[in-house]
MARMILUM-539009 format. One record per residue (C-alpha): residue in one letter; x, y, z. Coordinates in Angstrom, 2 decimals. Each point is the difference from the previous one (the first is absolute). Example, Ala and Ser with C-alpha at 12.3 -4.5 7.8 and 13.67 -1.06 7.14 Angstrom:
<atoms>
ATOM   aa      east     north        up
ATOM    A     12.30     -4.50      7.80
ATOM    S      1.37      3.44     -0.66
</atoms>
This chain:
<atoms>
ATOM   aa      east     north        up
ATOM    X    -12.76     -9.09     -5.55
ATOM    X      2.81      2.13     -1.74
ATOM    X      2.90     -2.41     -1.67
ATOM    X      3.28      0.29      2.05
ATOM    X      2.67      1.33     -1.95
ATOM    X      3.72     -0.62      0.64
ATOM    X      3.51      0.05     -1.89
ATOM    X      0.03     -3.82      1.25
ATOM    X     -0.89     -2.84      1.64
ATOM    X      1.67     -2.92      1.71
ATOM    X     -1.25     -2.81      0.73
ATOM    X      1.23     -1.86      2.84
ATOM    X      1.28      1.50      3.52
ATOM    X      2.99     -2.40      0.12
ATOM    X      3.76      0.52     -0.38
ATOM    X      0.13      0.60     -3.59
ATOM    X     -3.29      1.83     -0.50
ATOM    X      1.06      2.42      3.45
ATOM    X      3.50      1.01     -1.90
ATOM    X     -1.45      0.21     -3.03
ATOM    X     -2.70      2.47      1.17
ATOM    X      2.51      1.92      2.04
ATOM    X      1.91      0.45     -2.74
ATOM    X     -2.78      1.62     -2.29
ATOM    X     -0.78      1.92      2.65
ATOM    X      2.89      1.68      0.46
ATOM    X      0.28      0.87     -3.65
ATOM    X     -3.19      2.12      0.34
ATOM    X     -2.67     -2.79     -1.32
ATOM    X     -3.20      0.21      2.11
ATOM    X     -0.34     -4.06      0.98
ATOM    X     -2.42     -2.01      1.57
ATOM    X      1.32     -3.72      1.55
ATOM    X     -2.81     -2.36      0.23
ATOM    X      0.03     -2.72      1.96
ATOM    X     -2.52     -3.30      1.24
ATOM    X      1.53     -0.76      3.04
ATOM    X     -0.82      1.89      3.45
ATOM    X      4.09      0.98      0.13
ATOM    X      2.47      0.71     -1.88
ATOM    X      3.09     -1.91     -0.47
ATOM    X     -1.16     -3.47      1.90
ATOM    X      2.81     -1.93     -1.93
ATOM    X      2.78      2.78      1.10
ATOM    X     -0.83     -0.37      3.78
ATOM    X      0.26     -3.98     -0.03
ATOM    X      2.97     -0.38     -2.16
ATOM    X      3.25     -0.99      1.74
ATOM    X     -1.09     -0.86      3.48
ATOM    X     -2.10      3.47      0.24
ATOM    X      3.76      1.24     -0.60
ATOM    X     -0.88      0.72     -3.80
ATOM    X      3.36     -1.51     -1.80
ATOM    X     -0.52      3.48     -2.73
ATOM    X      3.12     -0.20     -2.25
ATOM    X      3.13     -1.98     -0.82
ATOM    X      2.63      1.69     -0.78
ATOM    X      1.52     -2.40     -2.20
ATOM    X     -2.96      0.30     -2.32
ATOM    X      0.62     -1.25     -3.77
ATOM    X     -2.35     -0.61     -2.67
ATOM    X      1.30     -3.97      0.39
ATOM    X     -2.32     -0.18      2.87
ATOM    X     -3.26     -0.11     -1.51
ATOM    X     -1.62     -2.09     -2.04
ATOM    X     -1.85      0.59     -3.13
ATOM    X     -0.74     -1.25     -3.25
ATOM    X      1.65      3.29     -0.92
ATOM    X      2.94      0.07      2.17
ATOM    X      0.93      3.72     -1.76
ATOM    X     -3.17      1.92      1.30
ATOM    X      1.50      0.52      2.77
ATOM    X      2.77      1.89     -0.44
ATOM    X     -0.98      3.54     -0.66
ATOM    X     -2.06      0.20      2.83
ATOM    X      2.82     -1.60      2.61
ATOM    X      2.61      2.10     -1.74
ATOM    X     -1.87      3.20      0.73
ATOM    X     -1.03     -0.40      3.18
ATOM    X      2.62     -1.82      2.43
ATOM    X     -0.06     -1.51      3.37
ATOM    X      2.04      3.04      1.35
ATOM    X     -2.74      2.30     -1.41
ATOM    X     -2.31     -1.90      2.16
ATOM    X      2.34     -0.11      2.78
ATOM    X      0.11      3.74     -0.24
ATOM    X     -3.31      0.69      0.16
ATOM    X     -0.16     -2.37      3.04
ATOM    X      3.01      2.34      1.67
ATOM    X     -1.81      3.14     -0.70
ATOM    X     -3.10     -1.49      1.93
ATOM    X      1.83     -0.80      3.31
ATOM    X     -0.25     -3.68     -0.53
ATOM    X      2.59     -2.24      1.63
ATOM    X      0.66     -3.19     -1.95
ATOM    X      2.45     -2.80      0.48
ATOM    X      1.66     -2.14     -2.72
ATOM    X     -0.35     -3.96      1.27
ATOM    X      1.44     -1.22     -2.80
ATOM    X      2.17      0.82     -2.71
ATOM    X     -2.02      2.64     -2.04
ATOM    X     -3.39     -0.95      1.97
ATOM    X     -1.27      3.63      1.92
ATOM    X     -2.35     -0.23      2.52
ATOM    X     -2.02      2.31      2.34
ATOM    X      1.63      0.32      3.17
ATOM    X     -3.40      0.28      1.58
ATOM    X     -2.58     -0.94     -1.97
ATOM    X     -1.43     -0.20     -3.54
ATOM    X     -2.92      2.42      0.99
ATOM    X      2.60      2.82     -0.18
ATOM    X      0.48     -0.74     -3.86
ATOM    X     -3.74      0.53     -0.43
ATOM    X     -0.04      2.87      1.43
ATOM    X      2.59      1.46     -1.87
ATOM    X     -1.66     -0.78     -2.90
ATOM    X     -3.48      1.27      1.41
ATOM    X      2.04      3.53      0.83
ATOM    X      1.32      0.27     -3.58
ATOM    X     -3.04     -0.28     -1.50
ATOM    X     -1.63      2.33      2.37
ATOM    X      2.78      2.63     -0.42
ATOM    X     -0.59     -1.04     -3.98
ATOM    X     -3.77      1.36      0.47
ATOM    X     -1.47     -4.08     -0.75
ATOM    X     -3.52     -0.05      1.08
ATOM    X     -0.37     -3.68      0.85
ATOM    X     -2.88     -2.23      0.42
ATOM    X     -0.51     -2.72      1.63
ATOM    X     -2.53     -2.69      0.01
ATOM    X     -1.13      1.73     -3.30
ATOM    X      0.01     -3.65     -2.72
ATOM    X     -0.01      1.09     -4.00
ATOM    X     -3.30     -2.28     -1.39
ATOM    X      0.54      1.75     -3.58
ATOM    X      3.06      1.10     -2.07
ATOM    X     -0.84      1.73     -3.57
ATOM    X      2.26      1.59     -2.17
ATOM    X     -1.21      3.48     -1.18
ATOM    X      1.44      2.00     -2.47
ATOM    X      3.64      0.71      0.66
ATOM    X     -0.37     -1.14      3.79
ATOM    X     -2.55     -2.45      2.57
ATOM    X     -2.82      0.31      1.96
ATOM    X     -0.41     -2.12      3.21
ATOM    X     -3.12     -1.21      2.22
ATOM    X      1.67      0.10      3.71
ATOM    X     -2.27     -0.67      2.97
ATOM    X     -2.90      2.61     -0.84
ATOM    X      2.48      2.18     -2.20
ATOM    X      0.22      0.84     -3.96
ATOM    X      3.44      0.52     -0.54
ATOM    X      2.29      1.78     -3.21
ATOM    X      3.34     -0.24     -0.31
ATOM    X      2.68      0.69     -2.83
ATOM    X      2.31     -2.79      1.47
ATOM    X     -0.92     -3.16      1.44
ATOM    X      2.53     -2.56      2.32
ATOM    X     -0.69     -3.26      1.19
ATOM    X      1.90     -1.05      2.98
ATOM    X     -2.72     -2.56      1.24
ATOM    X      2.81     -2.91      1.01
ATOM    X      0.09     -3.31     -0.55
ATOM    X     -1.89     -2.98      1.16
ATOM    X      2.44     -0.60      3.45
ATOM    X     -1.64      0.04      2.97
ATOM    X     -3.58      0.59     -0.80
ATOM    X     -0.94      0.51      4.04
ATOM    X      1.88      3.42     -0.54
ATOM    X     -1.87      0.94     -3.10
ATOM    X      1.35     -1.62     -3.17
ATOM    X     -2.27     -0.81     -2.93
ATOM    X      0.15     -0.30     -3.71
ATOM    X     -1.35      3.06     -0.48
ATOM    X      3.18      1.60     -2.01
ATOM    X      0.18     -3.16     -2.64
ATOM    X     -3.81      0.52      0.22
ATOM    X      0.50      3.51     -1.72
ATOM    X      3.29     -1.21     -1.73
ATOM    X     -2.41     -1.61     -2.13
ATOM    X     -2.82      1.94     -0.29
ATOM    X      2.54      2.04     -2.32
ATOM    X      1.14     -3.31     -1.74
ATOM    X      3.18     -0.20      1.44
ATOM    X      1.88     -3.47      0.70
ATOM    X      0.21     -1.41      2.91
ATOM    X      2.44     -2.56      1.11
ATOM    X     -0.91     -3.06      2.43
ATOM    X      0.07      1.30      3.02
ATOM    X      1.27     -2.35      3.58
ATOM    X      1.04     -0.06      3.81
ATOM    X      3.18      0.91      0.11
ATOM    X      2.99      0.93      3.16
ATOM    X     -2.48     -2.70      1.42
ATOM    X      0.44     -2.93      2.33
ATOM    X      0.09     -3.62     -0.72
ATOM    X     -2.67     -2.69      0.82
ATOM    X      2.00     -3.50      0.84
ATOM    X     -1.63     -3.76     -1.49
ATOM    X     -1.00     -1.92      2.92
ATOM    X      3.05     -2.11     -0.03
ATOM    X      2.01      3.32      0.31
ATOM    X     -2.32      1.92      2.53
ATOM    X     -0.17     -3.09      1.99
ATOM    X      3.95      0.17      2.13
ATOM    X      0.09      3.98     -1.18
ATOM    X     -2.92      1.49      1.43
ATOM    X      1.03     -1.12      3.62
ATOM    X      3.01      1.81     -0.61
ATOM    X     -1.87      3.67     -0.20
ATOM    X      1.11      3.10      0.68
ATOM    X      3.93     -1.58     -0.43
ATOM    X      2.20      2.12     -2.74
ATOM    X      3.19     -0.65     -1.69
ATOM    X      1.97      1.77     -2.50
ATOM    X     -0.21     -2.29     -3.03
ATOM    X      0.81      0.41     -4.28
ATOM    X     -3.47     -0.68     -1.42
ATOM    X     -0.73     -0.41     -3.51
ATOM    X     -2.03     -0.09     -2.78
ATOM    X     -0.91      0.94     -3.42
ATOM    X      3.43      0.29     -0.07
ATOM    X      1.01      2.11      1.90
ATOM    X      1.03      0.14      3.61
ATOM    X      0.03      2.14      3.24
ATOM    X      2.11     -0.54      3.15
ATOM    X     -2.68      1.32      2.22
ATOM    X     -1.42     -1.65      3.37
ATOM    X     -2.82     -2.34     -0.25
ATOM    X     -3.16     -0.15      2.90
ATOM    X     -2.00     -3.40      0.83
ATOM    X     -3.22      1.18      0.40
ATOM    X     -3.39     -2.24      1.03
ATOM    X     -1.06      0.41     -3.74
ATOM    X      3.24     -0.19     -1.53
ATOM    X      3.01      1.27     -0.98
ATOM    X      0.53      3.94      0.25
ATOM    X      3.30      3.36      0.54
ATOM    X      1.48      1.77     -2.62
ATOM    X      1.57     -3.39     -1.86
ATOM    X     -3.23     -1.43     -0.48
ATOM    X     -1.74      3.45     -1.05
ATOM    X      3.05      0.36     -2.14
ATOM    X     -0.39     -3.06     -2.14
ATOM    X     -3.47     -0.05      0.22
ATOM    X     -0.14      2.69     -2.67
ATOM    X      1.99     -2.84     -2.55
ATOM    X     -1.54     -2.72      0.92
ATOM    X     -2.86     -1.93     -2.23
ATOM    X     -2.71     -2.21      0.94
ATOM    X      1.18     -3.89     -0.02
ATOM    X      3.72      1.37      0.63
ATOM    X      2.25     -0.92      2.65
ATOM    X      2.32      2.10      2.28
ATOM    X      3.11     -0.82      1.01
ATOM    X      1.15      1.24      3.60
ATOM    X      3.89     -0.43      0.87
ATOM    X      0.13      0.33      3.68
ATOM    X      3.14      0.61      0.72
ATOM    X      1.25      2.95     -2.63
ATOM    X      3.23      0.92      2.04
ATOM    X      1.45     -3.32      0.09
ATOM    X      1.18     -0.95     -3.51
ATOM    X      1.07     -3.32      0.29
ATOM    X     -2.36     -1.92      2.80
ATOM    X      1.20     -3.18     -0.91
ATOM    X      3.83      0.63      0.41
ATOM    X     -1.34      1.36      3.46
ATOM    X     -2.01     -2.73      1.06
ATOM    X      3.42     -2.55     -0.75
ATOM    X      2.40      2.48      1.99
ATOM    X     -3.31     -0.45      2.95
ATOM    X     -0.18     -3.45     -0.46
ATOM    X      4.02     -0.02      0.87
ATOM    X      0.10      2.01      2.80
ATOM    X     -2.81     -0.51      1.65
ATOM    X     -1.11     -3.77     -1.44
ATOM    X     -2.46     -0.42      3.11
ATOM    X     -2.19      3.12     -0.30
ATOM    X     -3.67      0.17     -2.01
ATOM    X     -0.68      1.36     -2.91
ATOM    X     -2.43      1.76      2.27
ATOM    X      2.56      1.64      1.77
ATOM    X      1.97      1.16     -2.76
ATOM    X     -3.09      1.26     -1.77
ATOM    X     -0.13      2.80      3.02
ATOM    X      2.94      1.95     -0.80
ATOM    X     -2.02      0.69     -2.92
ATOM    X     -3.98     -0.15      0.81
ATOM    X     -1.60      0.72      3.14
ATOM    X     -0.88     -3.01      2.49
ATOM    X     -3.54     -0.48     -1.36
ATOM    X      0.61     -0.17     -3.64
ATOM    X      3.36     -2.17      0.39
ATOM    X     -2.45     -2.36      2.02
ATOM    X     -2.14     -0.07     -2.53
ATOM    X      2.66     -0.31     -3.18
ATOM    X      1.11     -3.29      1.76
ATOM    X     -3.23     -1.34      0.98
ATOM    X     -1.82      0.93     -3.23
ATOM    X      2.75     -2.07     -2.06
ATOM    X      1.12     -2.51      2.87
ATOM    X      3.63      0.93      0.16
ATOM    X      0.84     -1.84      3.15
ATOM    X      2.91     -1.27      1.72
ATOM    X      3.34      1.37      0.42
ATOM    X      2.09      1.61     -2.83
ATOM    X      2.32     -2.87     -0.31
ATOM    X     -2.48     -2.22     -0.91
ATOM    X     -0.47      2.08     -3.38
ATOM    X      1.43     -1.09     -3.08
ATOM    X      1.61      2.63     -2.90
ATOM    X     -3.49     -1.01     -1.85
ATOM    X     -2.05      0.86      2.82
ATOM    X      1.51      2.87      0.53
ATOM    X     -0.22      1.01     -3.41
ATOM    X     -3.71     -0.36     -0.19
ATOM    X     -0.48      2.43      3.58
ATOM    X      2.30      2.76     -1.83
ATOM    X     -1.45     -0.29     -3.06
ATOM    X     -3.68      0.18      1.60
ATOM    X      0.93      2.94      2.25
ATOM    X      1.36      1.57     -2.71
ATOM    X     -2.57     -0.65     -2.71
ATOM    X     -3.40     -0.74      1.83
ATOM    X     -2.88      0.16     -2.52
ATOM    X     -3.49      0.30      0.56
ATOM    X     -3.32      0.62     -2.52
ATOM    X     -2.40      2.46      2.06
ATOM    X     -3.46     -0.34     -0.28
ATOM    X     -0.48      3.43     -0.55
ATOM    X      0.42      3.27      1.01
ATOM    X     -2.30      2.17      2.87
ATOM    X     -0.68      1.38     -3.15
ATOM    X     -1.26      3.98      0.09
ATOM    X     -1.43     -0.20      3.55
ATOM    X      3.55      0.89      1.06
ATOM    X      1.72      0.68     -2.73
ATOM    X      2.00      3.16     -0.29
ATOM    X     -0.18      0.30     -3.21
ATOM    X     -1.45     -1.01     -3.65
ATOM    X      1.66     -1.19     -2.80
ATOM    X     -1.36      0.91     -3.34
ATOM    X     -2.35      2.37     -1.23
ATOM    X     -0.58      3.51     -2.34
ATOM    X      2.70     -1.04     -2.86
ATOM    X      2.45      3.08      0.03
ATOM    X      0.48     -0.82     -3.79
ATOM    X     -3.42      2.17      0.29
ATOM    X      1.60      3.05      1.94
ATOM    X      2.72      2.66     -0.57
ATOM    X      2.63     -0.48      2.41
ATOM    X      0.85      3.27      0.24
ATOM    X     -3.82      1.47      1.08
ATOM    X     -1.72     -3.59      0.81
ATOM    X     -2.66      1.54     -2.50
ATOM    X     -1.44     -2.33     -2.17
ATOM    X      0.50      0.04     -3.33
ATOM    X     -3.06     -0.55     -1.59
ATOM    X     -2.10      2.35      2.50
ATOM    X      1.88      3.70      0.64
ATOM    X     -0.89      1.34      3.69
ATOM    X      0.04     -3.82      1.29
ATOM    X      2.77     -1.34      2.38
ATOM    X      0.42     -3.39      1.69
ATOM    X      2.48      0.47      3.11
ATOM    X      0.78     -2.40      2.81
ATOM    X     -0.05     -4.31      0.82
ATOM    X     -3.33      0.11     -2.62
ATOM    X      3.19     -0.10     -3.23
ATOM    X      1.95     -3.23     -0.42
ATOM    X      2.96      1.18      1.70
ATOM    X      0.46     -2.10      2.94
ATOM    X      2.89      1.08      2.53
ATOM    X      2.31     -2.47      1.91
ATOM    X     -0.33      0.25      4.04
ATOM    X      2.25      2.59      1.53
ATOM    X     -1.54      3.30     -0.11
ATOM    X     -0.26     -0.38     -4.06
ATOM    X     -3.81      0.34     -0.62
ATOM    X     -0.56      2.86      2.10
ATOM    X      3.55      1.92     -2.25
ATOM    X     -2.45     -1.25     -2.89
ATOM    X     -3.30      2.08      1.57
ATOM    X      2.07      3.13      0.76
ATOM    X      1.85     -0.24     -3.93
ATOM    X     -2.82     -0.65     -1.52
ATOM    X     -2.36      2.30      1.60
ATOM    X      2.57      2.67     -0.01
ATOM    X      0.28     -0.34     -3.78
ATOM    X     -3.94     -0.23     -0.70
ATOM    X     -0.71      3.05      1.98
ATOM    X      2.97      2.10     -1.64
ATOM    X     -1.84     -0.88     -3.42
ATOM    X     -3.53      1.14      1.59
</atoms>
């Protein structure tokens, strides 16, 4: 069979690898985007509800983490959120912003992957699907690739394979796999935007309390997020557990202050305790918390009785716990349903202008497979569209 000979090749039909093909397209580079799965884009249509949550506009490189926080300027500075935005326009797409910065489909996330699916047709991409790579070799100035039944030639070569999140959709190691096949470092890689698992003690009065939310300040690592929390069955879950998930390190705790808009729970508890000295805890608890997890916050803890009853002290130690309640997860969900992963291909090994690698010309690394982790918000997927932008401009 005759070898298959193209400008380049992409591997990986996700968000980065799709703009970054597009891109080369357009610039008159015959590509071919390879992909394992049966579809392209899986991780686009479930993000964000099936709403696809595809840019912030508040985007700065202080929202991703990296043991090179500088790589990822160039790429973010090049191509911003309202570049995005505008290709999103041009396609007809109706989005809404539901929070500050955050955009999201009006309709659904599918019509982001099909934007991306048109550009890359209009870009003359021939994609493949259900096509794996078994072999990668570098040959003379460029690579040649064993796809499905196909010997493949290219001059450039991009791998956009992902991450380990969410293996059901497709992930696998198969990008550090080739990462070091060319002896380039990779960093430990782990779950991260990822749910927390509760200790029994914890998961005991919690996980009757599932499906309840509140908007809480969680924390860890150091840092914090005023975000609201989920009780889950498994654990505990929403964008201020995801959040600090992403700091947080085995054997650490995390510290939850439940009540973020009141600064100074204690003073309100006395001025309660004055005016109405005969009400519960419980009661006052609901002006705050819904009916089930009040109920629970009293029961849990045993505040009982009557306000009045209360001294300074006691009330001192309910403030200070709803303010500052601690707890050491036993884990994490880990990548099953994590949105992300933390780690991998050190960018110390890439230019940050073309993503190519230093040591090996015509070879890129685009996409969640570098150590450049994005905060929740729209961030990551800024990230895919930058960096695969940039990568296929170099192509």
């Amino acid at each position: 069979m005759a070898v298959q000979q193209y400008d380049a090749v992409v591997i990986g039909a996700g968000a980065a690898g799709l703009m970054c093909a597009a891109t080369a397209g357009y610039r008159g580079r015959s590509v071919l985007l390879l992909d394992h799965a049966n579809k392209a884009g899986k991780k686009i249509l479930m993000s964000g509800g099936g709403r696809c949550n595809f840019t912030n506009l508040n985007t700065t490189p202080d929202h991703f983490l990296s043991a090179n926080p500088h790589f990822c300027k160039s790429a973010l500075k090049r191509y911003s959120p309202w570049h995005f935005v505008e290709l999103v326009e041009r396609h007809g797409v109706e989005h809404v912003e539901k929070a500050p910065g955050q955009l999201f489909c009006a309709q659904s996330s599918k019509e982001i992957l099909n934007l991306l699916l048109t550009e890359c047709e209009w870009a003359g991409v021939e994609m493949r699907l259900n096509t794996p790579v078994s072999a990668i070799r570098q040959r003379g100035p460029g690579f040649s690739l064993r796809a499905a039944n196909a010997d493949i030639a290219c001059d450039k070569l991009v791998i956009a394979s992902g991450g380990l999140s969410i293996p059901t959709l497709g992930a696998s190691p198969f990008g550090y796999q080739v990462a070091e096949q060319f002896g380039l470092p990779v960093l430990p890689t782990r779950a991260a935007l990822v749910p927390f698992t509760l200790q029994p003690a914890d998961k005991a009065w919690l996980s009757t309390l599932s499906g309840v939310s509140a908007e809480v300040r969680a924390q860890a690592g150091g840092v914090s997020f005023n975000e609201p929390l989920l009780i889950t069955h498994r654990g505990l879950s929403g964008p201020a557990m995801l959040q600090v998930s992403t700091f947080w390190r085995p054997g650490e705790a995390v510290t939850v202050d439940w009540l973020p808009a009141l600064a100074d729970p204690l003073q309100a508890l006395r001025q309660a305790r004055q005016e109405q000295p005969s009400a519960s805890l419980e009661k006052w608890l609901r002006g705050f918390f819904s009916q089930r997890l009040a109920a629970a916050w009293v029961a849990h803890f045993q505040w009982a009785g009557p306000l009045q009853h209360y001294s300074n002290e006691a009330l001192a130690d309910v403030a200070a716990l709803l303010k500052g309640w601690s707890f050491k997860p036993s884990g994490t969900e880990g990548y099953r349903t994590a949105e992300v992963t933390l780690g991998g291909l050190d960018t110390d090994a890439l230019s940050s202008r073309t993503f190519e690698v230093n040591r090996v010309p015509g070879l890129h690394f685009i996409g969640e497979v570098l150590d450049v982790t994005g905060q929740l918000g729209g961030f990551n997927f800024q990230w895919a569209w930058a960096c695969g932008h940039a990568a296929g401009e170099a192509l």
